[in-house]
GUTI-381357 format. One line per field, with one value per atom (N, C-alpha, C): residue number from 1; atom name; x, y, z. Coordinates in Angstrom, 1 decimal. Example, Ala and Ser with C-alpha at 12.3 -4.5 7.8 and 13.67 -1.06 7.14 Angstrom:
REM residues 2
pos <- 1:1:1:2:2:2;
site <- N:CA:C:N:CA:C;
c1 <- 13.2:12.3:13.2:12.8:13.7:12.9;
c2 <- -5.7:-4.5:-3.3:-2.2:-1.1:0.0;
c3 <- 7.8:7.8:7.8:7.1:7.1:7.9;
END
This chain:
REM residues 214
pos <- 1:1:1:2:2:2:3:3:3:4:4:4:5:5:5:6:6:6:7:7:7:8:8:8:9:9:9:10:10:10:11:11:11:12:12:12:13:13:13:14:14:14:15:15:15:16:16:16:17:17:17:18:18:18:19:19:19:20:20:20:21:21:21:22:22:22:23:23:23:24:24:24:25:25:25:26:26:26:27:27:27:28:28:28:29:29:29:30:30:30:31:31:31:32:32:32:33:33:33:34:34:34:35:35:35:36:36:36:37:37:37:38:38:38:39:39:39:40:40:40:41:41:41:42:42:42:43:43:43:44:44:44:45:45:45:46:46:46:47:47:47:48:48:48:49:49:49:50:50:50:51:51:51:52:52:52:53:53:53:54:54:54:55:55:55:56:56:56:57:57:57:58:58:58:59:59:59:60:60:60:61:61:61:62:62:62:63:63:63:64:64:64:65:65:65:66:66:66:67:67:67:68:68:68:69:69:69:70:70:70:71:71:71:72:72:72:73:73:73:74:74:74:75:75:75:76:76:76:77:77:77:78:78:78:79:79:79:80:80:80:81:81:81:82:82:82:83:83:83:84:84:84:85:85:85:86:86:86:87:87:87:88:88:88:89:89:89:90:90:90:91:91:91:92:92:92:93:93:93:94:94:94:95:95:95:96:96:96:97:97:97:98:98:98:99:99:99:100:100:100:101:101:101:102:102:102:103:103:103:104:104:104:105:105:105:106:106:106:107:107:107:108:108:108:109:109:109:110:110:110:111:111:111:112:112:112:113:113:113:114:114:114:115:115:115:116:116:116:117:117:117:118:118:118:119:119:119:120:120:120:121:121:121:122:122:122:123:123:123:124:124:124:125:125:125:126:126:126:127:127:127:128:128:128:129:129:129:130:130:130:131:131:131:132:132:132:133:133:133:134:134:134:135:135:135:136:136:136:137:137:137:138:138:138:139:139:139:140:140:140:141:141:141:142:142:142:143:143:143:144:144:144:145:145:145:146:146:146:147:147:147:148:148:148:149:149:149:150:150:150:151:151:151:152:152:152:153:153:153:154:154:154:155:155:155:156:156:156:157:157:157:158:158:158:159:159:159:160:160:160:161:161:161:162:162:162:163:163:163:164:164:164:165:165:165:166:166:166:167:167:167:168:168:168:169:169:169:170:170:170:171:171:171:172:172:172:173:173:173:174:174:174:175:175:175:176:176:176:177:177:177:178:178:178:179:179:179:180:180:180:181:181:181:182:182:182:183:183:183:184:184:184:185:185:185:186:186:186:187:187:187:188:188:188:189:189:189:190:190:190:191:191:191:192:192:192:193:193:193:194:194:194:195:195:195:196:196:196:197:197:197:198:198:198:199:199:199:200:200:200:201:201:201:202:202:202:203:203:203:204:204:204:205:205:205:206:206:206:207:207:207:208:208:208:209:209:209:210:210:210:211:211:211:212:212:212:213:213:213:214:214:214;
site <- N:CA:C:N:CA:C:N:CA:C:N:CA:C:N:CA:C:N:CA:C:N:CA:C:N:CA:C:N:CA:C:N:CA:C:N:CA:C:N:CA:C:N:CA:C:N:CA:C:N:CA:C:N:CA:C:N:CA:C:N:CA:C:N:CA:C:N:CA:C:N:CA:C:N:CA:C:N:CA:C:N:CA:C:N:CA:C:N:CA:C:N:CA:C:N:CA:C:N:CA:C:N:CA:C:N:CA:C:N:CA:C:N:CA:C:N:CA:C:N:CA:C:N:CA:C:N:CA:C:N:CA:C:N:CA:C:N:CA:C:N:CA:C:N:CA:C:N:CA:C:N:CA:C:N:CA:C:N:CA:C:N:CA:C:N:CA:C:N:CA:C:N:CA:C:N:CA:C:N:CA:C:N:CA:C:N:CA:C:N:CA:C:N:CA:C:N:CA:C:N:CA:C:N:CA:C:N:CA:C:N:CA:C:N:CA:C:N:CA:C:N:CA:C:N:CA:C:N:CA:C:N:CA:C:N:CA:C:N:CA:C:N:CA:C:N:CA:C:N:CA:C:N:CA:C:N:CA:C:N:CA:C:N:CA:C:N:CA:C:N:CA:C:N:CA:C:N:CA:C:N:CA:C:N:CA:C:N:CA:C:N:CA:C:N:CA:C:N:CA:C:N:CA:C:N:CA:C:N:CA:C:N:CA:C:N:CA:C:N:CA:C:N:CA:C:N:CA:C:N:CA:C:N:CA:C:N:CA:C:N:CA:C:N:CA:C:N:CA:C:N:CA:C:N:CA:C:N:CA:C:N:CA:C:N:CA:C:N:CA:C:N:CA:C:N:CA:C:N:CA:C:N:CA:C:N:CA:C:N:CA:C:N:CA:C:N:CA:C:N:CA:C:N:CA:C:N:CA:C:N:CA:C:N:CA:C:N:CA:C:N:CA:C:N:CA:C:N:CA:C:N:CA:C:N:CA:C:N:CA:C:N:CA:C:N:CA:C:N:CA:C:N:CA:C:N:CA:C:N:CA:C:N:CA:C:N:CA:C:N:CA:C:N:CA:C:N:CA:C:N:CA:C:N:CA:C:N:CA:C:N:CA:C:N:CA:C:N:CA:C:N:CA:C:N:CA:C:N:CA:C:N:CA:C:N:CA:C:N:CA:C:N:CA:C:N:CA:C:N:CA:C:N:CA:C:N:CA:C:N:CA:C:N:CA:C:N:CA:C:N:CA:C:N:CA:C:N:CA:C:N:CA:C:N:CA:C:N:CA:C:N:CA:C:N:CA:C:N:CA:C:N:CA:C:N:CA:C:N:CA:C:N:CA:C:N:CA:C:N:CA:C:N:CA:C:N:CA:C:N:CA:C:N:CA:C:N:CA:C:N:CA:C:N:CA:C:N:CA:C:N:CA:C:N:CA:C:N:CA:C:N:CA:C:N:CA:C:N:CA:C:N:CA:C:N:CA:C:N:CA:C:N:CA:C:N:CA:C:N:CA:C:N:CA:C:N:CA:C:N:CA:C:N:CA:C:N:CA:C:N:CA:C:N:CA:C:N:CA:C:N:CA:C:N:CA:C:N:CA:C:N:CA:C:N:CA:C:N:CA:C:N:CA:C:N:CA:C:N:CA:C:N:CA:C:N:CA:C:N:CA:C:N:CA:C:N:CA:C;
c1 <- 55.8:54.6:53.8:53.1:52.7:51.1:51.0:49.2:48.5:47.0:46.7:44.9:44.3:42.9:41.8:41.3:40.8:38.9:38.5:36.9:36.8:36.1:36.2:34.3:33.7:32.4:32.9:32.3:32.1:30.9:31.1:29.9:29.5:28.4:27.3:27.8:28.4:28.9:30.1:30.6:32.2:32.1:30.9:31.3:32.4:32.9:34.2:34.3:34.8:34.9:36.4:36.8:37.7:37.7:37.8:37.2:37.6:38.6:39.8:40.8:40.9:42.1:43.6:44.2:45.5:46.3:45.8:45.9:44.6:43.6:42.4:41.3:40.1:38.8:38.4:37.6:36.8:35.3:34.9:33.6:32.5:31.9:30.7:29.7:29.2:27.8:27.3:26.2:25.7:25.0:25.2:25.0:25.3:24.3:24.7:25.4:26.4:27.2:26.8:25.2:24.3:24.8:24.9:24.6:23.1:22.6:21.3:21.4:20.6:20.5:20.7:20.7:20.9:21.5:21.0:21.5:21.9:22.5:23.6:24.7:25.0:26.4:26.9:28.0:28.9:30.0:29.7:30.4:31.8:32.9:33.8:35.1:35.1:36.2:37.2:38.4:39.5:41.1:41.8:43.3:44.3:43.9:44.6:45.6:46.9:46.8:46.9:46.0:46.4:47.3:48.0:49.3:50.5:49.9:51.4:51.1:51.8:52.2:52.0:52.3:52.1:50.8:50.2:48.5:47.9:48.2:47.2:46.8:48.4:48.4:47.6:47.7:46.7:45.5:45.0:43.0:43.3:44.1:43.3:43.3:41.9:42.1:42.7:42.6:43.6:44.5:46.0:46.7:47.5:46.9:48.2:48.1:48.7:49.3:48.4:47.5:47.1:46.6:46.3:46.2:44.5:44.3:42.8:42.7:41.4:41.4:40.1:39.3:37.7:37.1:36.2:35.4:33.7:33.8:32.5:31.2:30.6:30.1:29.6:28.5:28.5:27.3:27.3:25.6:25.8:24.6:24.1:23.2:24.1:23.6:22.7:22.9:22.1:23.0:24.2:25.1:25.7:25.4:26.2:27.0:27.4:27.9:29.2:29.0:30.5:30.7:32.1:32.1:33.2:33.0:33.0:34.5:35.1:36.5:37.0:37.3:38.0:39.6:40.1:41.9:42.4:42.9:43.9:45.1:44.9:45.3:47.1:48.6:49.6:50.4:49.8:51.2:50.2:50.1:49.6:50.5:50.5:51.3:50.6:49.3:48.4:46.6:46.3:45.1:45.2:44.2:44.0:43.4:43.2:42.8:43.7:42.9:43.7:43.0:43.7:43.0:41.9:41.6:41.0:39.6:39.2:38.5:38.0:36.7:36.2:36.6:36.9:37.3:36.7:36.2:34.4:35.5:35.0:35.5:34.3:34.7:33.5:33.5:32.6:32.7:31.9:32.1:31.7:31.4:30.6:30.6:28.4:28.5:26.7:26.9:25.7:25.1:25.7:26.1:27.0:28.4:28.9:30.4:31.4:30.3:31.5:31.2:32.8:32.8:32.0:31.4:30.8:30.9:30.5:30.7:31.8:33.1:34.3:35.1:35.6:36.2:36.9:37.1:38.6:40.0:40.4:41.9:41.7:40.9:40.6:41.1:40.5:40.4:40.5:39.0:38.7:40.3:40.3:41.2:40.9:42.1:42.2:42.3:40.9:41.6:42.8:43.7:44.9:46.2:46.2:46.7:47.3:48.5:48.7:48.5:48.0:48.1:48.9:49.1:48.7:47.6:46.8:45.6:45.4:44.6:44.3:43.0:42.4:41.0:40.2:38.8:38.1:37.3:37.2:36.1:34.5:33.8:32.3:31.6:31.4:30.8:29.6:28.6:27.4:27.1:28.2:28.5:29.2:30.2:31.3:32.3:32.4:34.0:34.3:35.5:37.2:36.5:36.3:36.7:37.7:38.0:39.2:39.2:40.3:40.2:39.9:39.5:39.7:40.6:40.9:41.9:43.6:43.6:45.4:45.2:44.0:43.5:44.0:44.7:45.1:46.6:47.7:48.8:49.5:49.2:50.0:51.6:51.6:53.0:52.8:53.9:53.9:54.4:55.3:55.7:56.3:55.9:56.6:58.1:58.8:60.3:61.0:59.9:60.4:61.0:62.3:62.7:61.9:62.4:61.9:62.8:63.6:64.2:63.9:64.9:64.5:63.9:63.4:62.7:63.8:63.8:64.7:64.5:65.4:66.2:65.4:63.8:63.2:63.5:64.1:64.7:65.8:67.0:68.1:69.1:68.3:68.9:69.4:69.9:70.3:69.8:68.9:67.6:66.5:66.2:65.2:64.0:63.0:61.9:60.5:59.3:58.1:57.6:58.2:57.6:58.1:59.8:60.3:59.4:58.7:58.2:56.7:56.0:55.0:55.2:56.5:56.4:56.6:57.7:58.0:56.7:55.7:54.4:53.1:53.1:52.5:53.7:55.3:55.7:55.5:55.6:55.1:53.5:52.7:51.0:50.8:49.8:50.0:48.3:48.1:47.0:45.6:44.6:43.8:42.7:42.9:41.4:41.5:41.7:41.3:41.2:40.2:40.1:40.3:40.6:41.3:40.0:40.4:39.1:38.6:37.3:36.5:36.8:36.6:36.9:35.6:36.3:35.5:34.3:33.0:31.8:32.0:31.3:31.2:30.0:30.2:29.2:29.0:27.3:26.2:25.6:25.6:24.6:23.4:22.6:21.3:20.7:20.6:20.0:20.3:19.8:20.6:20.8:21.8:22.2:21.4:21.1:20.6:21.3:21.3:22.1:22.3:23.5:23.6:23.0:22.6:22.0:22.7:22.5:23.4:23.9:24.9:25.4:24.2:23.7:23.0:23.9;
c2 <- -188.1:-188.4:-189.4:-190.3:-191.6:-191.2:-190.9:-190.7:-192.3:-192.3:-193.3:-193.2:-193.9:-193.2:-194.9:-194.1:-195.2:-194.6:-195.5:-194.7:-195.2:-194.2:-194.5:-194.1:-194.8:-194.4:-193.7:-192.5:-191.9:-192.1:-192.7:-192.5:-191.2:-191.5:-190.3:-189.2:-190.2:-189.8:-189.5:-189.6:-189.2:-187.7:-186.9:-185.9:-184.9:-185.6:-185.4:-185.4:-184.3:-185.0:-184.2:-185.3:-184.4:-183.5:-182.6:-181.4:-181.3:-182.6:-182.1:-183.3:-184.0:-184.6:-183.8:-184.3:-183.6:-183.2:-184.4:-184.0:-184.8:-184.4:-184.6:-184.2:-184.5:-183.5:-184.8:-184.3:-185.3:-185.5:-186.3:-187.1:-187.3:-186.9:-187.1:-187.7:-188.6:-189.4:-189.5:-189.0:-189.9:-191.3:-192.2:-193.3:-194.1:-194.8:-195.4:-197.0:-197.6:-199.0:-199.7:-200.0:-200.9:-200.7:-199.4:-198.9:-198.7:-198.2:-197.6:-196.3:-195.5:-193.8:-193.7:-192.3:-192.1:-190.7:-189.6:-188.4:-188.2:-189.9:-189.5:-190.1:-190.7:-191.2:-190.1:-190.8:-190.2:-191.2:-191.3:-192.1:-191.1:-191.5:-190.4:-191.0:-190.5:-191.2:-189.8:-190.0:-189.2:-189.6:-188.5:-189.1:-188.8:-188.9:-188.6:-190.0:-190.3:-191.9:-191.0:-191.3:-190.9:-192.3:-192.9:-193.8:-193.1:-192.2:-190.5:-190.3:-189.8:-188.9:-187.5:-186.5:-185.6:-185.1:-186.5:-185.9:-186.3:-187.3:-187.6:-186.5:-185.7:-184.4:-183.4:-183.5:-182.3:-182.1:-183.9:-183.8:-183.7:-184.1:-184.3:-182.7:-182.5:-181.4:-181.3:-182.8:-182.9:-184.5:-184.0:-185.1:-185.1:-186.3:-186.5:-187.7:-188.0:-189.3:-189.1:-190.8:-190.7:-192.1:-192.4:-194.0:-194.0:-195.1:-195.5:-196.3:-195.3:-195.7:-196.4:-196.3:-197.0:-197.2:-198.2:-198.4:-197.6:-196.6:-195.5:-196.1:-197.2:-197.2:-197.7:-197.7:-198.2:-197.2:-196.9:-196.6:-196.7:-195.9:-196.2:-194.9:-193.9:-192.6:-192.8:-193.9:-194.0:-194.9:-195.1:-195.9:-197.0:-197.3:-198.3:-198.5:-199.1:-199.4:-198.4:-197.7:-196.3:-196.5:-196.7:-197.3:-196.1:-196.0:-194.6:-194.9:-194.4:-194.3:-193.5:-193.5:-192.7:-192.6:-191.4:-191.6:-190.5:-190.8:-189.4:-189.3:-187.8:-187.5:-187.2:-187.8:-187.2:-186.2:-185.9:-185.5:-185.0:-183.5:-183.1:-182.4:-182.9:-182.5:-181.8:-181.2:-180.0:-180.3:-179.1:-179.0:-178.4:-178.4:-178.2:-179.2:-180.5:-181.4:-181.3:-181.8:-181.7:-182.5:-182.9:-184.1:-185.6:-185.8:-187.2:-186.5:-187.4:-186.7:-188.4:-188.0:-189.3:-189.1:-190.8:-190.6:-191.9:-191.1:-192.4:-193.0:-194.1:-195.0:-195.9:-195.8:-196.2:-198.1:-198.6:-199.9:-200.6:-201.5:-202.4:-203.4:-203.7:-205.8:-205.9:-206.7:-207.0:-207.4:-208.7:-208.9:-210.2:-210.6:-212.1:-211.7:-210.9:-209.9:-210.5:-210.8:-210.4:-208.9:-208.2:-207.0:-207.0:-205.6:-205.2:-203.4:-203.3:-202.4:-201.5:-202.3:-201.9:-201.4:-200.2:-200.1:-201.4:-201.8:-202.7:-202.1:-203.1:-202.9:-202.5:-202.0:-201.3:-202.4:-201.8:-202.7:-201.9:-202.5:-201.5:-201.5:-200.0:-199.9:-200.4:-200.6:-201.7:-201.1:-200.7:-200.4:-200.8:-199.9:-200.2:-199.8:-199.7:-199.3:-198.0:-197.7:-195.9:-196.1:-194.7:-194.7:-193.0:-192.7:-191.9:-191.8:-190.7:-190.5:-189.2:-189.4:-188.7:-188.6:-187.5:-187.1:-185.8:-186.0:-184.6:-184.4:-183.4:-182.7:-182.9:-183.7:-183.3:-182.9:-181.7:-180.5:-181.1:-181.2:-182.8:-183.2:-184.1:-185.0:-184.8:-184.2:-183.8:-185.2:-185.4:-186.4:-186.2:-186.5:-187.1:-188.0:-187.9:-189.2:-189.5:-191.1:-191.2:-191.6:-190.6:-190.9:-192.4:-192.9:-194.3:-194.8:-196.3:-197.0:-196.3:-195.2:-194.7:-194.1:-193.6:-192.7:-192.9:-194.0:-194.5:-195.6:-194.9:-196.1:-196.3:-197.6:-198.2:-197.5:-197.1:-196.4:-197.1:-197.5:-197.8:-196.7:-195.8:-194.7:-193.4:-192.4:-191.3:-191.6:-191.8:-191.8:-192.9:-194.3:-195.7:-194.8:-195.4:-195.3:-195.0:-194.2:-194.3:-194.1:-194.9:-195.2:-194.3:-193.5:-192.9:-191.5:-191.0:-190.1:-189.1:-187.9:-186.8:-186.5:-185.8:-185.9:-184.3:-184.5:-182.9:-182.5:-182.6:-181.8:-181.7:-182.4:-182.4:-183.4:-184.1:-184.8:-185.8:-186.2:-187.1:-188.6:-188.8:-189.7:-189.3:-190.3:-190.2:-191.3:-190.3:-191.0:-190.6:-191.3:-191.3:-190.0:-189.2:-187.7:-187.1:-187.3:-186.3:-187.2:-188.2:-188.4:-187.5:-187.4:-186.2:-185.1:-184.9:-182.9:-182.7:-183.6:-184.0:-183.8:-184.5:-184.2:-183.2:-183.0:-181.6:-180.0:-180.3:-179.6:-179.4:-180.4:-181.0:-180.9:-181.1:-181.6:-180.8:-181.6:-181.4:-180.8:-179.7:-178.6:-179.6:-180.0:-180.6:-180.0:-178.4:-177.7:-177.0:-177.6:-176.6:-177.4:-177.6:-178.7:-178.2:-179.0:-178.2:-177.0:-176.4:-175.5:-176.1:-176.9:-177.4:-176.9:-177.7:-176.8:-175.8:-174.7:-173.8:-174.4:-174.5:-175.0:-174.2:-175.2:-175.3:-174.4:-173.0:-171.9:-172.5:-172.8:-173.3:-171.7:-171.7:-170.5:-170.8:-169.6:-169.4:-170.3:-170.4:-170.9:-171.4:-172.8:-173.3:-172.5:-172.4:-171.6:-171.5:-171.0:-171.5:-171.8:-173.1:-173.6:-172.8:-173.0:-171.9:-173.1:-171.6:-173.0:-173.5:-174.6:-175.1:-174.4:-174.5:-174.4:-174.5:-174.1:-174.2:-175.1;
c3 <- 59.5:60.2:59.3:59.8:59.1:59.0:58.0:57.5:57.5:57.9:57.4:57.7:56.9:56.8:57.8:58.5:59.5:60.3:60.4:60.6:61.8:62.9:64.1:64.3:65.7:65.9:66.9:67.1:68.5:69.2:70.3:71.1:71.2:72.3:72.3:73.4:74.6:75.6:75.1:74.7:73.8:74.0:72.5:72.8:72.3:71.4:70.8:69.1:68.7:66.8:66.9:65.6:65.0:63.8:64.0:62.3:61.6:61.4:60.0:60.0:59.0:58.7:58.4:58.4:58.5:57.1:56.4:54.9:53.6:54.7:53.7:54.6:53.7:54.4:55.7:56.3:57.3:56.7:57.1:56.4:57.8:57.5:58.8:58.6:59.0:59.3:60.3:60.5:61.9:61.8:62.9:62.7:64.2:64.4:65.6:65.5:66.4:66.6:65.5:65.3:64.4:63.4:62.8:60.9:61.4:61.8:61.8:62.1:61.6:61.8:63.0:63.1:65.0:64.6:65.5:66.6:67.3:67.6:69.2:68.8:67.4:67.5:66.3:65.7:65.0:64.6:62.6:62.2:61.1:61.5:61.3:60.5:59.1:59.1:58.8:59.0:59.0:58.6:58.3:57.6:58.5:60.2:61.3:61.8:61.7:62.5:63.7:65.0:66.4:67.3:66.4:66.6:66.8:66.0:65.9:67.1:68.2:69.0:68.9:67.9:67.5:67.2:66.7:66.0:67.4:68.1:69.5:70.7:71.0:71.3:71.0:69.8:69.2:69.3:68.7:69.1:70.5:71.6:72.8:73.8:74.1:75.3:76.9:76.8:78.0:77.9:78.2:77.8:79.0:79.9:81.5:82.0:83.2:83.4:84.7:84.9:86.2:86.3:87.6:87.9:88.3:87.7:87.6:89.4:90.1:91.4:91.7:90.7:91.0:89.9:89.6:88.9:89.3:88.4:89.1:88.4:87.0:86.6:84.9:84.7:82.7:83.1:81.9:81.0:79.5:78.8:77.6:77.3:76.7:76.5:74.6:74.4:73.1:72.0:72.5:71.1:71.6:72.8:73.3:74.9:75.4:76.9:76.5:77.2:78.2:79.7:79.9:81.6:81.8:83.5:83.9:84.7:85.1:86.3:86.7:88.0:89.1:88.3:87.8:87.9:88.9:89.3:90.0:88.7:88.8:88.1:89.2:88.0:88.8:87.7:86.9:86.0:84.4:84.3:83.3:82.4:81.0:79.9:79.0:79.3:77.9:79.2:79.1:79.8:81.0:82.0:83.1:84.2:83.7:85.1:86.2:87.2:88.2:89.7:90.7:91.3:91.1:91.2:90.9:90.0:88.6:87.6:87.2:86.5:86.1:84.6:84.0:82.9:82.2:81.3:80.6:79.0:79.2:78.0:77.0:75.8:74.5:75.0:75.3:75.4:77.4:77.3:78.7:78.7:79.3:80.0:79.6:79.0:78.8:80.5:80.4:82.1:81.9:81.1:81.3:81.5:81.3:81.6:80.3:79.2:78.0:77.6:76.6:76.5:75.5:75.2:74.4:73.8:72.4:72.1:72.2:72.3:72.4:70.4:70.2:68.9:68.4:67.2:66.8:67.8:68.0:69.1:70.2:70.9:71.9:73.5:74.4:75.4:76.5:77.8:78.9:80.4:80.1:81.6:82.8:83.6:84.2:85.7:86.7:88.0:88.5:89.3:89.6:88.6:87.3:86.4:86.0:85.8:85.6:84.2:83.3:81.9:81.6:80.1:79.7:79.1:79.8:79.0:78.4:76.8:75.6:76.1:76.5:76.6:76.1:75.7:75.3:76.3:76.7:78.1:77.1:78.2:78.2:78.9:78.5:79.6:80.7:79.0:79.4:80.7:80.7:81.4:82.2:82.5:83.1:83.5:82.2:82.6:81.0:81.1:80.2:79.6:78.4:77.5:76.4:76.5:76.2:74.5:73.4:72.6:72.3:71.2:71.4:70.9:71.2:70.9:71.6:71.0:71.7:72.3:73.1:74.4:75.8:75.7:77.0:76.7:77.6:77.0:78.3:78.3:79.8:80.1:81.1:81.6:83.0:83.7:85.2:85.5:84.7:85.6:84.8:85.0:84.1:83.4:84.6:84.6:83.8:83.1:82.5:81.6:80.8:79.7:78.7:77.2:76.3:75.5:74.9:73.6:72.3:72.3:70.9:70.8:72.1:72.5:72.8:72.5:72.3:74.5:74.2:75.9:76.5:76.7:76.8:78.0:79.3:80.3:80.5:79.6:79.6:80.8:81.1:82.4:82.1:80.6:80.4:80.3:80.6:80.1:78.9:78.2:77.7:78.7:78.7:79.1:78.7:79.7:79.3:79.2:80.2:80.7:78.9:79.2:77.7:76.6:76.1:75.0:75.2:76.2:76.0:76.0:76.8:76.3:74.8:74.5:73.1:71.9:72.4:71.8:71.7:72.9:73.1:72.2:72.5:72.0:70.3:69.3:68.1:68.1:68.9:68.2:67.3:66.7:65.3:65.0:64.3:64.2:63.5:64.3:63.7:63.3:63.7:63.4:62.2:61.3:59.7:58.6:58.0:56.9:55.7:54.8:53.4:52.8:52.4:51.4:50.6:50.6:49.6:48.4:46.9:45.6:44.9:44.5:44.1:43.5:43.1:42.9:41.0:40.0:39.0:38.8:37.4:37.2:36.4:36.3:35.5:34.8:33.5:32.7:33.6:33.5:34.0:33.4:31.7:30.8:30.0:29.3:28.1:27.2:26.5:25.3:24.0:23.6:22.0:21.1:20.3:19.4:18.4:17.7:17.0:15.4:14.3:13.0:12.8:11.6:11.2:9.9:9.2:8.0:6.8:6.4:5.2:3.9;
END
């Protein structure tokens, strides 16, 4: 599994942290898009790559396959443009969604319709599009948001090929479906952060020197 240390913002509407790097502690700030203070974002850096399969599974509370049917929306809960979408959900591999669910993403379009407030690498889903989606429930709000950046990975269809991917229903194909059970079977435990080191015992009081030597 490929470690690699990378700082993500969470939006507000996100809603989401990760509590633990996998083989280091997690670091919290809050801070909004700018670098200015703020109580609705969250600056996060962590030693998770969610490039792994294994670790994407694990942060996410719901991980399934469904096609984006509408564009429901943007707002601005305090950190920045979050745009909203219809998926139908077809195909759940960890969680409980089920029928068509709105699914909110970090980013959108100013009023001249460049993007904005999108992560490094990212880029907004595309009505009409099937994905796998990596999401965390916001109660809040009541939609899915999608981890970012590897929260969403273009699939046209469960059944495409996947190269390399262990054979998980035995049918003699490897495919998209066997690379998520694959992962869900594997995800990888992101809720326990190392034990901070025991803290340094200070005397009550400075010592008294002892004399010197006559």
């Amino acid at each position: 599994m490929t470690l690699k240390r990378k700082t993500v913002l969470i939006a507000a509407g996100a809603a989401f942290v990760v509590t633990a790097g996998v083989a280091g502690t997690a670091a919290y700030q809050h801070a909004s898009e700018r670098g200015e203070a703020s109580s609705t974002g969250l600056e996060l850096t962590y030693d998770a790559d969610f490039s792994d399969d294994a670790n994407l599974a694990g942060e996410a509370e719901d991980l399934f396959y469904g096609k984006v049917t509408a564009l429901k929306g943007q707002k601005d809960l305090g950190i920045g443009a979050e745009t909203q979408y219809a998926v139908q959900v077809q195909r759940v591999f960890k969680g409980d969604v089920t029928g068509t669910v709105v699914v909110n993403q970090q980013g959108g379009k100013d009023a001249d319709g460049n993007l904005v407030d999108l992560p490094d690498g990212d880029a907004l889903i595309q009505v009409g599009n099937r994905y796998l989606f990596a999401t965390k429930y916001n109660a809040d709000q009541r939609f899915n948001t999608l981890i970012p950046v590897y929260g969403d990975v273009p699939i046209p269809n469960t059944e495409a090929g996947a190269p390399g991917v262990p054979d998980a229903d035995g049918d003699g194909q490897s495919t998209m479906s066997d690379r998520w059970v694959a992962a869900v079977k594997d995800q990888s435990d992101l809720s326990t952060a190392p034990p901070a080191d025991d803290p340094t015992e200070e005397p009550a009081d400075d010592p008294t020197p002892e004399a010197s030597p006559s």
